[in-house]
C-alpha positions, -999 to +999 in steps of 0.1 A: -771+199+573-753+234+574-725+229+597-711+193+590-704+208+557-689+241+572-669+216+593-653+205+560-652+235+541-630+248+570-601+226+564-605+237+528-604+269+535-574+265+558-558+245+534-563+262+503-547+298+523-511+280+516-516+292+477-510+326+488-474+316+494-467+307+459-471+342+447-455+353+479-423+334+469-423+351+435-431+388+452-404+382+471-380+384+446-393+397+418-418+429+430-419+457+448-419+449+489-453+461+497-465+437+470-451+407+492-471+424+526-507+420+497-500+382+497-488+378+537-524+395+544-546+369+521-531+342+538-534+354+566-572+364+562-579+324+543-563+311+579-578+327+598-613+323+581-607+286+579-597+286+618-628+307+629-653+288+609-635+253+620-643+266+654-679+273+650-688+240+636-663+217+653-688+193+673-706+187+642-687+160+621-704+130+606-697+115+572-702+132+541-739+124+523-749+129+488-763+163+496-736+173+519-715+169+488-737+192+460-736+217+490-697+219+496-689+218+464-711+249+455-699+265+486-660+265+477-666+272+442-687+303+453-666+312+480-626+307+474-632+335+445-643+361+475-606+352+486-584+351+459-603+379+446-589+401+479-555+406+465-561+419+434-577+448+444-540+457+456-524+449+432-543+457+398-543+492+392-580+507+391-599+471+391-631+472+405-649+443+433-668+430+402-639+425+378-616+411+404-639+389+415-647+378+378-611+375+375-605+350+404-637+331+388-620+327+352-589+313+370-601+290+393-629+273+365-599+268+348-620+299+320-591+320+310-619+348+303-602+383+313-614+412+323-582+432+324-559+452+300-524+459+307-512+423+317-474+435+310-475+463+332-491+439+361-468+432+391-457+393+387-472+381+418-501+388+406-498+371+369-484+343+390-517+345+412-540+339+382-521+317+363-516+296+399-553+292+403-560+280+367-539+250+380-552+243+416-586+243+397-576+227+363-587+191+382-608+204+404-601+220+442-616+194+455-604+164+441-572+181+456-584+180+489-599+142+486-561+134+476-541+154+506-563+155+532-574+125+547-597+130+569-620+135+539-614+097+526-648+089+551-676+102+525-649+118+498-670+098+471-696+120+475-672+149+466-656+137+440-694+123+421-703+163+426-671+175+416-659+153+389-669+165+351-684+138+331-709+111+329-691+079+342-685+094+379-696+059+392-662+044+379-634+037+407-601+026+397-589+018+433-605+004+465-605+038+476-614+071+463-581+094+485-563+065+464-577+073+428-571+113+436-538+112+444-532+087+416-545+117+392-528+147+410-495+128+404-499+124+371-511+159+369-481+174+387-455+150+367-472+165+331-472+202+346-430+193+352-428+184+321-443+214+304-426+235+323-393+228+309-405+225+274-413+259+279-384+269+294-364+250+264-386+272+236-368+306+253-393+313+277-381+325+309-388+311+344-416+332+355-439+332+321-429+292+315-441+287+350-473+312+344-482+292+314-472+261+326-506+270+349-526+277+320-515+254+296-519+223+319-554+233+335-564+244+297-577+278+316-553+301+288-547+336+310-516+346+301-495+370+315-493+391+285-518+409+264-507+395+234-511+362+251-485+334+231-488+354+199-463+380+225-436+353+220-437+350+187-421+318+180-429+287+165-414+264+192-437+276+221-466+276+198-462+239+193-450+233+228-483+245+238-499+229+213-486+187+226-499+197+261-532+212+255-535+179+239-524+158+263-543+180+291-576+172+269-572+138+275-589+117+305-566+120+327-577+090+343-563+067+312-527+085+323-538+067+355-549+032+342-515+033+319-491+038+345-508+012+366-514-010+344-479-003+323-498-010+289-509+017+266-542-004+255-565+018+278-557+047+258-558+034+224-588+014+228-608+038+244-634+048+219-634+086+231-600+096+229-599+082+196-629+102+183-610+130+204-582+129+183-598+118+149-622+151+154-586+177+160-572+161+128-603+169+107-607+202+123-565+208+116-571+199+080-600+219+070-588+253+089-558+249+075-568+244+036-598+275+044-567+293+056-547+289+024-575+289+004-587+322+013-553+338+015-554+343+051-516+328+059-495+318+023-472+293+036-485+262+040-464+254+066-473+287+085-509+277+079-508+242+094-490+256+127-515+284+131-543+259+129-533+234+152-525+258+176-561+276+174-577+246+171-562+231+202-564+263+218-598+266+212-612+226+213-594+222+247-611+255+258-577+269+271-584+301+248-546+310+239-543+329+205-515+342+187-537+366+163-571+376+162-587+350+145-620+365+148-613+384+116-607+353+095-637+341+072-661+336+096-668+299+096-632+295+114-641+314+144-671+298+146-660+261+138-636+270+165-663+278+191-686+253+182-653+229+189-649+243+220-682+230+235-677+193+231-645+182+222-624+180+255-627+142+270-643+137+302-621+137+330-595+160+316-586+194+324-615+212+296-646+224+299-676+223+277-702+190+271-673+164+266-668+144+242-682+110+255-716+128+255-714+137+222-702+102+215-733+086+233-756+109+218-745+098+178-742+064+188-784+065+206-793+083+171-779+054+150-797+030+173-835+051+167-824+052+132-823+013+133-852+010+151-875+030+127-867+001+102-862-027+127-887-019+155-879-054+173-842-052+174-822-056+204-793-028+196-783-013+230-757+014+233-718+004+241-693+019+253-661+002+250-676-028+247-701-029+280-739-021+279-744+011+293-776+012+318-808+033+312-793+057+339-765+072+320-782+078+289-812+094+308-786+115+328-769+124+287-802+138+278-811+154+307-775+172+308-782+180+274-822+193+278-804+217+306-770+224+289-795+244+255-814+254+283-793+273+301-774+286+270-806+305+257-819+316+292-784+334+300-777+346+261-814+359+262-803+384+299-780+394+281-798+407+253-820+423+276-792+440+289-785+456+256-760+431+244-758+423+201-765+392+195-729+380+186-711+390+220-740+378+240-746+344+224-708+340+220-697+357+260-723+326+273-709+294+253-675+311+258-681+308+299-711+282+299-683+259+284-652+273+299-636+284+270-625+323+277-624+346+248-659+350+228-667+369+197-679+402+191-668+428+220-653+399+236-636+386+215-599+373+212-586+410+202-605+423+238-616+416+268-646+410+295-637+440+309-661+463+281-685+445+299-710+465+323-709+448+364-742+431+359-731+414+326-700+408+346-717+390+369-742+370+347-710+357+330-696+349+361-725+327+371-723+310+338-683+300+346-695+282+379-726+266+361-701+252+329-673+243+359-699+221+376-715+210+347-747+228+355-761+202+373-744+203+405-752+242+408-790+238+398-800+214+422-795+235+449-826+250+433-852+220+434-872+216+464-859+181+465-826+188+475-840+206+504-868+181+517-852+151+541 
């Protein structure tokens, strides 16, 4: 089974070596020369890998099976961080294996959790490097490689079931899946265009619009400052950000299904994007009156801006903040967590449960609450106006029975470990879910980087479990997956 998928992950490998040349580009003409010889040498290393392992598993092509997809999937999202980790460790002064490799974890799960200080000082190639990756994994690497490369169209369904965050995987919008992923990639790259000049408009220059541009469309939120936006200080990025971390939350495949169809109807009768946006109102409203209400920001105006940025930032699971809003009253930080967990829509850029689970999961407790007065009552649950099958609900719950699972089991290493309970419950919803910044230690004032390596690496494991949507990663470890 080992070597069809090395076959695969080759050409992936190959392919994903021509990201080194972004950051190349910008060394080029904005660092130091031995910076630009750092990014010649990764690409160089990714190509040749890709080439060497092509060569070893050549003869053995066949098309891709459901297991054959669990198993490349894991092995890119394990792997690619081993490369994109390499470069760092030349160009961040002092980083150790552990925090680079942490670092090129964050960005490509699309995290934004950091385990470095001095962002400012950083060369730009390598701002440029982890911003990049938060956008080549904002949809997923692999969806990427379903859209450009064809020779994965044979068995790229597989991929993209594994890859694909959400419930509704079995849904195709064109005859074939290659079709679908470049469909989404387009609209992707035509958004990112688009928020990179907004940027550029609010006073940003080239090189942070671009950087943020990354982070802003993949909803990972490294930045390439310290301060992260609250370093701008101005209102127009704030909101800038702000309209794209909202459109980025969306289901990107409605962008899809509008554009085809030339009709916004699949967007405004699509039950979860309304409940998305119903659920960043509320959220807006009552941060902002707890704001004023406690004195925190005096102008009201001020207040509303601050909240819908933070709540964005935070629901979205980018992680951007302009202040550290783990000293307000502490409900807000912790609304703004518990928001980060399920409010992004399925399909989008975000990380966390999504919000058609949560969705499913209120509309199956209405339904037992009926029943326990109408035990004979035929009341399925709907979504959109079609019966869902027994499957998708059973696979809600079991995400679900997994998703507090997992939470407790890492929170509970971590304690034994030596972590208080606030950074070590907050560090794992803040990577389980792909948010970034935590509380506590790790909170929006600091960084990962307090951290000892095997907490580092715990966390780490928690960004690829919350990329994958757990499920993906912990099949590997059933004896099923194994068996023919």
């Amino acid at each position: 089974m080992l070597l069809p998928v090395l076959n695969i992950f080759s050409r992936i490998l190959f392919a994903f070596s021509f990201t080194f040349l972004v950051p190349l580009a910008w060394a080029w003409f904005l660092d130091a020369h031995h910076h630009t010889l750092v990014w010649e040498g990764g690409f160089a290393l990714t190509a040749v890998s890709g080439l060497l392992v092509w060569a070893v598993s050549r003869r053995h092509r066949r098309e891709l099976q459901a297991r054959d997809g669990f198993l490349l999937v894991n092995l890119v999202w394990m792997v690619l961080p081993v490369y994109a980790a390499v470069p760092l460790m030349y160009t961040v002064p002092d980083i150790t294996w552990t925090k680079a490799y942490f670092e090129a974890m964050s960005a490509l799960t699309a995290t934004g959790a950091t385990a470095l200080s001095g962002l400012d000082a950083l060369p730009v190639s390598a701002n440029v490097w982890r911003c990049f990756l938060q956008l080549v994994g904002g949809l997923g690497i692999m969806l990427l490689v379903v859209a450009v490369l064809p020779m994965l169209g044979l068995g790229g369904y597989q991929v993209y079931k594994a890859e694909t965050p959400g419930p509704m995987k079995e849904a195709k919008f064109t005859p074939r899946i290659s079709e679908t992923a470049r469909g989404l990639w387009g609209v992707y790259f035509g958004f990112s265009v688009a928020c990179l000049l907004a940027y550029r408009w609010a006073g940003m220059g080239w090189a942070d619009a671009f950087m943020h541009m990354c982070t802003t469309m993949g909803l990972g939120g490294l930045s390439s400052h310290d301060a992260s936006i609250g370093y701008f200080q101005s209102p127009a990025v704030e909101w800038v950000a702000t309209l794209f971390m909202t459109l980025a939350g969306i289901n990107f495949l409605r962008y899809f299904i509008v554009i085809r169809s030339r009709s916004l109807r699949p967007i405004v009768n699509d039950r979860e994007i309304r409940t998305y946006l119903g659920v960043l109102l509320v959220s807006i409203a009552v941060l902002t009156a707890m704001l004023l209400a406690h004195g925190v920001i005096g102008d009201a105006g001020e207040a509303l801006r601050t909240s819908a940025f933070h709540v964005l930032s935070l629901a979205t699971t980018t992680g951007y903040a302009t202040t550290d809003y783990s000293a307000w009253p502490v409900f807000a930080p912790v609304m703004l967590m518990f928001l980060g967990t399920f409010v992004s829509c399925a399909g989008s850029t975000g990380g966390g449960i999504k919000m058609v689970r949560m969705v499913l999961l209120i509309k199956q407790a209405r339904r037992e609450l009926v029943r326990i007065i109408h035990p004979r009552v035929v009341n399925p649950v709907t979504l959109g106006g079609a019966v869902l099958p027994p499957s998708v609900m059973n696979a809600t719950f079991g995400f679900m029975l997994i998703y507090g699972a997992v939470t407790m089991g890492l929170t509970m290493v971590l304690l034994f470990t030596g972590l208080d309970i606030v950074t070590a419950f907050s560090a794992v919803v803040a990577t389980v879910n792909n948010i970034g910044p935590g509380l506590g230690l790790v909170g929006p004032a600091s960084n990962f980087g307090v951290l000892s390596d095997v907490q580092i690496w715990v966390l780490s494991f928690a960004m690829l479990l919350g990329r994958l949507e757990l499920l993906t990663v912990l099949v590997l470890f059933t004896g099923a997956f194994w068996r023919k």
